[in-house]
C-alpha positions in Angstrom: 20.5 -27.0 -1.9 22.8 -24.8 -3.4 23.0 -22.6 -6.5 25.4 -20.5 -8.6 25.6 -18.6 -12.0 27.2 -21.6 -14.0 26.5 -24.3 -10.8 24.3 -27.1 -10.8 22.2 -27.9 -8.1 23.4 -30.0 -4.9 21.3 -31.6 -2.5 23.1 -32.7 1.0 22.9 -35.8 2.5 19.9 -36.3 5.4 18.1 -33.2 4.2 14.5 -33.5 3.5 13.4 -32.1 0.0 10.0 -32.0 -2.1 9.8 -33.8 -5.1 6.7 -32.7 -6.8 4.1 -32.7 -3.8 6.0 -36.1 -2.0 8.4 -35.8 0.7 11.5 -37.3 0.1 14.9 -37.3 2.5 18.1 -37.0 0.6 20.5 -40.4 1.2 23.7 -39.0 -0.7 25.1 -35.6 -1.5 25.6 -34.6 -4.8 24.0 -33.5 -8.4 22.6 -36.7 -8.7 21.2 -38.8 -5.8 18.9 -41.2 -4.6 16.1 -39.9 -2.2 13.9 -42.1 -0.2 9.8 -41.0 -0.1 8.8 -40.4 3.8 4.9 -41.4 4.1 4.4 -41.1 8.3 1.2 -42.9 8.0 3.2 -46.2 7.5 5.0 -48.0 10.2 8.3 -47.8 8.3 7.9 -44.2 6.7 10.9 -44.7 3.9 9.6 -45.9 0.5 11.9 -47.5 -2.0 14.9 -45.3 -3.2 15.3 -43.7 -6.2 17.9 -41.5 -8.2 16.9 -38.1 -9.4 19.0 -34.7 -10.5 19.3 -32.5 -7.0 17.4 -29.8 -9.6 14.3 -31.5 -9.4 14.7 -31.1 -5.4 12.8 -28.2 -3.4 14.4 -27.8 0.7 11.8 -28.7 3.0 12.2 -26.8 6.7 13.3 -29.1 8.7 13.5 -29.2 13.0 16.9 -29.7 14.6 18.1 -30.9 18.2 15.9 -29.0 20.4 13.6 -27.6 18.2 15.9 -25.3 16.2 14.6 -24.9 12.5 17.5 -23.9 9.6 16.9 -20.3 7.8 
């Protein structure tokens, strides 16, 4: 998620964000977007979607091919 003096918030598509204390996986770039809640204790971990402001969003790390983890 990106900031600037004068910017709003964007999230990026695919990137896994808190939202509150629920993790939720972004499915569209932008200022406002619909994120999807993971839960891995269900067999299919994406609850229903949503559309929230990509200000309410906090990054989440997240691992890459091979392990790599984003700064």
């Amino acid at each position: 998620m990106k900031t600037a003096p004068g910017d709003f918030a964007t999230a990026l598509q695919g990137h896994r964000y808190l939202l509150g204390d629920k993790s939720v996986i972004a499915m569209q770039s932008g200022e406002v977007i619909r994120v999807r809640e993971l839960d891995q204790s269900e067999p299919y971990p994406l609850g229903p979607a949503k559309e929230v402001h990509a200000a309410w969003l906090k990054p989440e790390p997240m691992k890459y091919f091979k392990g790599e983890v984003p700064r």
